[in-house]
C-alpha positions in Angstrom: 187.7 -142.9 -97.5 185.5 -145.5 -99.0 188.9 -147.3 -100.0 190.0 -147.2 -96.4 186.6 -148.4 -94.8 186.5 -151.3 -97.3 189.3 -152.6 -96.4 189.2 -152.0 -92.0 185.9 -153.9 -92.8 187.7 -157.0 -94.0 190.1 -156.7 -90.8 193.1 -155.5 -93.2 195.4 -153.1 -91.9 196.3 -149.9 -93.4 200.0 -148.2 -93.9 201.5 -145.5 -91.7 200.7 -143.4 -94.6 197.5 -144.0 -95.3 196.7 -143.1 -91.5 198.2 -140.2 -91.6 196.5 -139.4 -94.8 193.3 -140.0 -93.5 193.7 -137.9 -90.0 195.0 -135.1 -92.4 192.2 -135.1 -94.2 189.9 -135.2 -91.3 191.6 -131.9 -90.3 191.0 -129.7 -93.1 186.9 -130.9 -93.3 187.0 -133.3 -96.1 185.0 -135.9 -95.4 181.8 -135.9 -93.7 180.3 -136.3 -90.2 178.9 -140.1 -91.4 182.2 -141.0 -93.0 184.2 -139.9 -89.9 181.9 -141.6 -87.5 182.1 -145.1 -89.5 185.9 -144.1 -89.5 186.3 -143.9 -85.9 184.0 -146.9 -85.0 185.3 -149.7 -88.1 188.7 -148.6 -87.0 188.1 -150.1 -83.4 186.8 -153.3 -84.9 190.4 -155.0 -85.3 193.6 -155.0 -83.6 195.5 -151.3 -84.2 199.2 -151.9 -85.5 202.6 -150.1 -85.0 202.2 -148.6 -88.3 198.7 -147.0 -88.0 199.5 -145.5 -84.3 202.7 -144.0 -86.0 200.9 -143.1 -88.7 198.1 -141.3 -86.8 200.9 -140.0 -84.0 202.8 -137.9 -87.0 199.8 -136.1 -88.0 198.8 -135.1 -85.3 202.1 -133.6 -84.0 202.3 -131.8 -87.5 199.3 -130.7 -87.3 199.4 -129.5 -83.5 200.6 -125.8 -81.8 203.8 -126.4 -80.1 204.9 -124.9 -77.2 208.4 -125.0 -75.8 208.9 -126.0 -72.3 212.1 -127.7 -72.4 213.5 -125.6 -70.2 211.6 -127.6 -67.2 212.6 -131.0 -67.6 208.3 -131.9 -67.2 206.9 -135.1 -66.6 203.3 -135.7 -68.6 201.4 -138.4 -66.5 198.5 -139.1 -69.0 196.3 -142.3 -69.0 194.9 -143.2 -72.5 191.1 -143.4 -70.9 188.8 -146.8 -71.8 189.1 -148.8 -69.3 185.4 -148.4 -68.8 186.7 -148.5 -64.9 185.2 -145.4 -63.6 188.0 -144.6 -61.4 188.4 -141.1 -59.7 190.9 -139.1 -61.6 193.7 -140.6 -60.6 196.1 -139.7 -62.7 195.5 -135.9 -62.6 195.9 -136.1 -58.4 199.2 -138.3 -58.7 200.2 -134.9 -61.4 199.5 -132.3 -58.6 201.3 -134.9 -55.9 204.1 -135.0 -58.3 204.4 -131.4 -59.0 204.1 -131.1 -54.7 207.5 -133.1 -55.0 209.0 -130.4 -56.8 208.5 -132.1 -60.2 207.5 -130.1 -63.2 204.7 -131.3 -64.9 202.8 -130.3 -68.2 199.7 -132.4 -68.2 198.2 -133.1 -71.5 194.3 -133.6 -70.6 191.1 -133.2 -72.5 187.4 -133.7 -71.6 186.1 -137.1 -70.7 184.6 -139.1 -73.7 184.3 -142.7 -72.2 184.5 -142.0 -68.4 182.2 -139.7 -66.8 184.9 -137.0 -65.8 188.2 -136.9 -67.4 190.9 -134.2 -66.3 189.8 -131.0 -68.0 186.6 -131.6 -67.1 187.3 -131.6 -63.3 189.9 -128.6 -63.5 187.8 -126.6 -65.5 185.2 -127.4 -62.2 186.9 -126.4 -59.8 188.2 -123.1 -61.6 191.6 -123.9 -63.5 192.0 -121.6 -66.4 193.0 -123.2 -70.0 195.0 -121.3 -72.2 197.9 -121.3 -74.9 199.4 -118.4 -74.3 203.0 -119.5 -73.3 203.8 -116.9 -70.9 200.8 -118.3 -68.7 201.7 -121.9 -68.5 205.4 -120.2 -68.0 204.1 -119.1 -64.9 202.2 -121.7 -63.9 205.2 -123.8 -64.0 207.4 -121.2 -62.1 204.9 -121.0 -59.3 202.4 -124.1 -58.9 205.3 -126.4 -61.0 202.0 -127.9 -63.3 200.6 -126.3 -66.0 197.6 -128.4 -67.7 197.7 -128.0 -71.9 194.3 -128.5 -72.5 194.3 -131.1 -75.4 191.8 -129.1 -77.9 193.6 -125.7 -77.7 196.6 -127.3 -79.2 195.3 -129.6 -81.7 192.5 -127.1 -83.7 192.8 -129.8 -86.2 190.4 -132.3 -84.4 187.5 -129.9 -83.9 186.0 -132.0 -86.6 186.1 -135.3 -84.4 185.3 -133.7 -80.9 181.3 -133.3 -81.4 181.6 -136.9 -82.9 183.5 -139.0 -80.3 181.4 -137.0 -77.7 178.2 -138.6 -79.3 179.6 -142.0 -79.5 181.1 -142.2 -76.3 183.2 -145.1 -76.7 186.8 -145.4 -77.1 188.2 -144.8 -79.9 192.0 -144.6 -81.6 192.1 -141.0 -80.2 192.3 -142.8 -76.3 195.2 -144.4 -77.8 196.7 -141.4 -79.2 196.6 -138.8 -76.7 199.7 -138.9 -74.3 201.7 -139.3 -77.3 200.6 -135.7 -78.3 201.8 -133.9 -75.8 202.5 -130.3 -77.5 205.2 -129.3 -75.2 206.9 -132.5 -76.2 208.0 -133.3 -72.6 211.3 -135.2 -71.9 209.7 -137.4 -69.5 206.6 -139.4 -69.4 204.4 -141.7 -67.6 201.5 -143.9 -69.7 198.7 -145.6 -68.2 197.1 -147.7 -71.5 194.1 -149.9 -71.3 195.1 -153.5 -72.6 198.3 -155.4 -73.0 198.6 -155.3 -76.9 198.5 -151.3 -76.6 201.3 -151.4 -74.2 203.6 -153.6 -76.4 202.5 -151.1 -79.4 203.8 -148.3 -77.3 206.8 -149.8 -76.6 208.0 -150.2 -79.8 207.2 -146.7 -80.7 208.6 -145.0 -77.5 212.1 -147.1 -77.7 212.3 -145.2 -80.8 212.4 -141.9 -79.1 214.6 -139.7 -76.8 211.8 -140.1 -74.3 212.6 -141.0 -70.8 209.5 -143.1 -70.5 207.0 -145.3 -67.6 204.2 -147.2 -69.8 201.7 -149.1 -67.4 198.7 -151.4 -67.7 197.1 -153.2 -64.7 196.1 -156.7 -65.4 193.0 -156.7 -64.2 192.4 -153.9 -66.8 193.1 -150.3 -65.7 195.2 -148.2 -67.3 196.9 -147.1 -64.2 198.4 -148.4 -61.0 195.0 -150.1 -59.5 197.1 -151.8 -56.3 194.0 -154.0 -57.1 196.6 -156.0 -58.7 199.8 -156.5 -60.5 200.8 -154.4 -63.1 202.8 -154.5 -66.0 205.5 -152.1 -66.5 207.9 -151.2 -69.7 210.6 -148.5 -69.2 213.6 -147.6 -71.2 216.0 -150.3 -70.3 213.4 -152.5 -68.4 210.6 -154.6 -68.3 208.4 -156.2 -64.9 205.5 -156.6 -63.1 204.7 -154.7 -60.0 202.5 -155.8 -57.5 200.8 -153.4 -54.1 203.6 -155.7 -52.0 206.6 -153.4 -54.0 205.0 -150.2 -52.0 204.9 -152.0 -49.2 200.8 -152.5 -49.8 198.2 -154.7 -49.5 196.0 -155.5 -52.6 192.7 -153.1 -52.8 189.4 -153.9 -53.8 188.4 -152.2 -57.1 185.5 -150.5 -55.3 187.6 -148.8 -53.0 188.6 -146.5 -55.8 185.7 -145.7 -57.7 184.9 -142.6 -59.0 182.0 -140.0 -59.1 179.0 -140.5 -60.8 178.9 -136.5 -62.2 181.8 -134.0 -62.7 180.3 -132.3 -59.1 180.9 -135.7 -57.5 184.6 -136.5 -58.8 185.6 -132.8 -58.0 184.2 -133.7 -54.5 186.2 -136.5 -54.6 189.0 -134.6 -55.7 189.5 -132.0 -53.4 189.0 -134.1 -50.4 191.7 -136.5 -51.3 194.1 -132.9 -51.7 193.1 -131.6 -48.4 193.7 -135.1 -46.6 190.5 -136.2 -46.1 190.7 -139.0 -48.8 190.3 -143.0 -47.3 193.3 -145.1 -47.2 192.9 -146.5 -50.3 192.3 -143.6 -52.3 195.3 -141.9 -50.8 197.5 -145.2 -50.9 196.7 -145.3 -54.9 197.4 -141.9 -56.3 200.6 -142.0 -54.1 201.7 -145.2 -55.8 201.4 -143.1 -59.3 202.7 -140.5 -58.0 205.5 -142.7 -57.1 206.2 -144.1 -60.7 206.2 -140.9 -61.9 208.9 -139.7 -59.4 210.7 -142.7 -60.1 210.7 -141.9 -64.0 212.3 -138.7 -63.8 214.6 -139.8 -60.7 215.1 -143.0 -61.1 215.1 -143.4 -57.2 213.7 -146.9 -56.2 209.6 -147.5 -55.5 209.8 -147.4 -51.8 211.9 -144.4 -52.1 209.6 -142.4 -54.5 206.6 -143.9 -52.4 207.7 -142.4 -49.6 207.9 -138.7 -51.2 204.7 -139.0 -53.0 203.0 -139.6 -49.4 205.0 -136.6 -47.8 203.6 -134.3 -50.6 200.1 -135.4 -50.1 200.3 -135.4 -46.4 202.2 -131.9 -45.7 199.7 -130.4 -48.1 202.6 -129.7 -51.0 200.1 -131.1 -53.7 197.4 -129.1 -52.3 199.5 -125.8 -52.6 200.1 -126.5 -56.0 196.6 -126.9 -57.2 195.7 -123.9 -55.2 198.6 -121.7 -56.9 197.1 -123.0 -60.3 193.7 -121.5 -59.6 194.6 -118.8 -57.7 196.5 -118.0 -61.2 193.8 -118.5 -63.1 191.6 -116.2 -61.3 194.1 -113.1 -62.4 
């Protein structure tokens, strides 16, 4: 390790290999809490490369319990977190609005670390039920057409990191890595990252998959659809910006979708926007990433995919499928 930390600290990169070494390590306890910590916060001191995200990316998915899905055809829709925006959860409604369009989705989520309420954190709230067992997200899929693969259960490795990145609650590498390590491995996906240079990085490493993927970052800095702005897109065989205008939209003022201050708050926040009591603007947003995610998996045009997300929200489709999911989770 003290190899590695010399040279992040003179703003070298390391090799594929040597990331993966290092997260391997980590796994099986051999360094300690300091050495991790300085890991973890050196690390974010430079500009991450193609190699180390690969690098880190293959460990993790070695080192993870997979569970096959395949059978659904799933989207993920997973944001890599650090905007420092403070949004609602966005991406987790737009999931349940997608999955109300008769989309399967496996959403990869975790606890928030650098926002105040990240997926699992609201869906544990408000009484979802986290689990491996297969035959449980099986039916959760079948009935509610979401499951939500809770990112700790899957990847036991990074019980070593979890109490640290909690106590430094900043981003770190592990923002970066997460929709990548998706245990289900879904054939679709939807990316929300949090500056430019990460969305390049993921492009290169997703063109070199069998991944039907959506990878997004708003300019003004969120790592989602903001209609506060334009946003830059990369799919499989394209590349543009889109702007609130392309959903027929006018441009929103970032505090018009704010999030809660607590986990009770967001959850508030939550649930109204489900049962239709959400403002314009809230309603108009996770309906646009809704809409790319529809549009990923049907390749139907943005108005088109607009369009369907709003009819799931509005006819109370989303809503029945997060109510199936807790209603499941109750049994």
């Amino acid at each position: 390790m003290k190899q590695i930390l010399n040279k992040l600290l003179n703003q070298e990169s390391i090799s594929s290999e040597e990331a993966k070494h290092v997260l391997v390590n980590i796994s099986k306890g051999n360094y300690n809490q300091s050495q991790i910590a300085s890991f973890l916060t050196v690390f974010m001191m430079r500009s991450t490369t193609i190699e180390e995200l690969f690098g880190f990316r293959e460990a993790l998915l070695e080192l993870c319990i997979p569970v096959d899905l395949d059978a659904y055809n799933a989207i993920d829709l997973c944001g890599t977190g650090g905007d420092e925006k403070d949004t609602f959860n966005i991406s987790t409604l737009a999931s349940f609005i997608t999955s109300g369009a008769g989309i399967n989705v496996t959403k990869h989520g975790n606890y928030g670390v650098s926002s105040t309420c990240g997926s699992s954190n609201v869906l544990e709230y408000l009484g979802v039920k986290f689990t491996s067992d297969v035959d449980f997200l099986k039916r959760c899929l079948d009935q509610a057409g979401f499951c939500i693969l809770h990112a700790p259960l899957f990847h036991p490795a990074m019980k070593n990191v979890a109490p640290i990145r909690r106590e430094l609650g900043v981003k770190t590498f592990f923002n970066m890595l997460g929709p990548m390590v998706n245990p289900s491995f879904p054939k679709h996906q939807m990316v929300g990252v949090f500056n430019l240079e990460l969305l390049r990085i993921y492009g290169y490493l997703y063109q070199n998959t069998n991944k039907n993927y959506t990878i997004m970052h708003a300019l003004d800095g969120y790592d989602e659809i903001s209609l506060t702005g334009p946003t830059k897109v990369i799919q499989n065989n394209s590349e543009y910006l889109l702007s609130p205008e392309d959903f027929g939209l006018e441009t929103l003022n970032p505090n018009a979708i704010h999030g809660g201050t607590s986990i009770a708050s967001s959850a508030k926040i939550f649930t109204h926007i489900l049962n239709g009591q959400g403002t314009k603007a809230q309603n108009q947003v996770v309906c646009a990433n809704a809409a790319m995610a529809i549009k990923t998996v049907t390749n139907k045009t943005v108005e088109e995919c607009f369009d369907i997300a709003n009819e799931s929200l509005a006819s109370g489709k989303a809503l029945n499928s997060f109510k199936t999911l807790v209603t499941l989770s109750e049994k």
